[in-house]
C-alpha positions, 0 to 999 in steps of 0.5 A, a space after each residue: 500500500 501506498 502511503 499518504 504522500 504517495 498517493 499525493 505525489 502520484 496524481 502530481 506526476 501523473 502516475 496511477 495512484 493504489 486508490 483515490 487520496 483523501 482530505 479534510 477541511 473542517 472548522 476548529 468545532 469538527 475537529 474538537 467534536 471528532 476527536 472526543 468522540 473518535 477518542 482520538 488524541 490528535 489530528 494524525 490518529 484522527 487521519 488514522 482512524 478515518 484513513 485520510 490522506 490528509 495535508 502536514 502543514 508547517 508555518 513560521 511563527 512571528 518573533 513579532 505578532 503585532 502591529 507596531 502602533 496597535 497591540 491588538 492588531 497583527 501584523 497587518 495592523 488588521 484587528 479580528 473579533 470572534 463572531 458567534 453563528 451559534 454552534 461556532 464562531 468565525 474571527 471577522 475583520 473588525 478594523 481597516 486600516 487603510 480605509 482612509 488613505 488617499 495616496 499612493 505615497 501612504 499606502 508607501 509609507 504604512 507600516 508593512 511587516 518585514 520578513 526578518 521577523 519570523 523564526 526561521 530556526 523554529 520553521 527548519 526544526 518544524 520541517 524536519 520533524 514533521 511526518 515523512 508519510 504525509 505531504 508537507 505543505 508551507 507557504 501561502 498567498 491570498 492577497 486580495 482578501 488581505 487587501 479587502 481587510 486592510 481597505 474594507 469590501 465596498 473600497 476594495 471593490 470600488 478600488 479596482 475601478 476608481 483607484 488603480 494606482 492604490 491597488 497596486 501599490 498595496 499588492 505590491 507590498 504584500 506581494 513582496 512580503 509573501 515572495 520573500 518569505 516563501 523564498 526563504 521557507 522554500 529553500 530552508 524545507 528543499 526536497 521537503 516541501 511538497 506543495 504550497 497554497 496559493 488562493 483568491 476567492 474569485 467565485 461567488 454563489 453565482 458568477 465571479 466576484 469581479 470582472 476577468 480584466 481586473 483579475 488578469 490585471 491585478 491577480 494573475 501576474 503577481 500569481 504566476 510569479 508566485 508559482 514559478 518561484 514555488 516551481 523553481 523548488 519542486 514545490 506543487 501548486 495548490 490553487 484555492 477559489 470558491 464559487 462559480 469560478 470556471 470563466 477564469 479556470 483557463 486562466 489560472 491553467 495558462 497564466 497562474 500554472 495551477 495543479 490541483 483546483 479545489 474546492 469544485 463546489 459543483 452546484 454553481 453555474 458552470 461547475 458542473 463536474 461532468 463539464 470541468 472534467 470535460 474541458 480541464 480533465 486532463 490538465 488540472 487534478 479536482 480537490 473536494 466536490 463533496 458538497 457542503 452546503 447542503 449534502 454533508 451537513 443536510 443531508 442523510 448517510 445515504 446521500 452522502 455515499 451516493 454522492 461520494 459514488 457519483 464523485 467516483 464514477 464522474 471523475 474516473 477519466 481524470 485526477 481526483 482527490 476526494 474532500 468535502 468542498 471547503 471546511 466541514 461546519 458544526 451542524 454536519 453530523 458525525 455519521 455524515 462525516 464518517 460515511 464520507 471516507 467510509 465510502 470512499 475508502 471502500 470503493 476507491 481502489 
């Protein structure tokens, strides 16, 4: 049997793995409840007893967490404030930071984090120790929602038409942080680090989130510098965006190099998975398409083994990993949960 990892790095090379690989995404909540009630005593032998092939992720820690004016602020001078939905909370933005700048030479002159501040010995010593039979994942870079938070949604948004200059000023600054933090992160963890996330959550509900000109303006460049600097290591692309997002998949193909698309939310229009193995099956392994919005926490044991079943059959001609298609929320049902992997397990060979 192949391990975890194996698995993994079958699908990215493109070789024939023992049996269709597993992940798992859930909220702090999930995970606390399946613990005590799996009687599990971490995440690993939660892996175990659920025979999941899921991700090791390494990241550095801060020598300096706060902002420099704002001890309640990270490192971005953003504040979080928990929100309760009932069953669970969220940490929402409660601050913008840059939501009164007017100038490109502010946004210069802001306060930005500096890369020297993070614990690489920490990070080198978190590397070699991690689990050699689970892929190792380091490095992220999500910027437009990092600028959602520094701006606010509404200017974020207003800011792509009416203040370009802003925009990319701002970019810039974070994409500068990430690229040389994920530069010195590679190269400490070489032939270690298996795979980075690189995210923007383009999709909505319905259509993307904005339009394709202002995506390959101010997204697609910095990401594609991004993955190559990722593929100058051997590191493998992992690629995050909600939504109906299939108008700018041959983008992130072509510009951004993409090579797993998660998380397939199949119900939103043009996400259909028959047609995205279709048109991109050969080109792109598919991450999750186990829905979450209403199969898994709504549904019945039954309809999650059938849904995990028509996973199989629709994805048989092309890469799959299978997965709930973003994090499992507190009003999903254990026996949901434990179908999931129970099914695929049994008929993923």
């Amino acid at each position: 049997m192949m391990t975890p990892r194996e698995r993994w790095l079958a699908l990215l090379h493109r070789d024939k793995p023992d049996r269709i690989p597993t992940d798992y995404w859930a909220t702090d909540e999930v995970t606390g409840r399946l613990l005590r009630e799996l009687r599990c005593a971490d995440k690993e032998e939660l892996y175990t007893a659920l025979r999941i092939d899921g991700v090791t992720e390494v990241k550095p820690v801060r020598t300096v967490e706060h902002f420099p004016t704002d001890p309640l602020a990270d490192m971005w001078g953003v504040r979080r404030k928990a929100i309760s939905y009932g069953s669970g909370s969220y940490d929402e933005f409660d601050n913008h930071p840059l939501e009164q700048v007017s100038s490109v030479e502010e946004i210069h002159a802001y306060a930005w984090p500096r890369v020297e501040d993070n614990d690489f010995e920490r990070f080198a010593h978190d590397v070699a120790s991690a689990p050699r039979h689970r892929i190792l994942c380091a490095g992220n870079y999500e910027p437009f929602l990092l600028y959602c938070a520094l701006r606010g949604m509404e200017l974020a948004m207003m800011d792509l038409k009416v203040e370009p200059e802003i925009v990319d000023a701002a970019l810039e600054h974070i994409f500068q942080y990430h690229y040389q933090l994920n530069a010195r992160l590679f190269e400490i963890g070489k032939g270690r680090i298996d795979m980075t996330y690189v995210a923007e959550d383009l999709g909505g509900q319905t259509s993307l989130l904005f339009g394709v000109p202002e995506i390959r303006k101010y997204i697609l460049p910095r990401q594609k510098k991004m993955a190559e600097l990722a593929r100058s290591f051997g590191v493998h692309l992992f690629y995050h965006t909600d939504g109906a997002a299939r108008e700018i998949i041959p983008d992130l193909l072509d510009v951004t190099g993409i090579e797993i698309l998660n998380p397939i939310q199949w119900r939103c229009p043009g996400m259909e998975r028959e047609g995205l193995v279709r048109d991109f099956g050969k080109r792109v392994i598919f991450h999750g398409a186990v829905d979450n919005q209403f199969t898994i926490p709504f549904g019945t044991a039954a309809d999650v083994r059938n849904e995990v079943m028509d996973n199989i059959r629709i994805f048989s001609g092309s890469r799959w990993i299978c997965a709930p298609c973003h994090n499992l929320q507190p009003v999903t049902p254990t026996v949901n949960i434990s179908t999931l992997y129970e099914t695929i397990y049994e008929h993923g060979v």
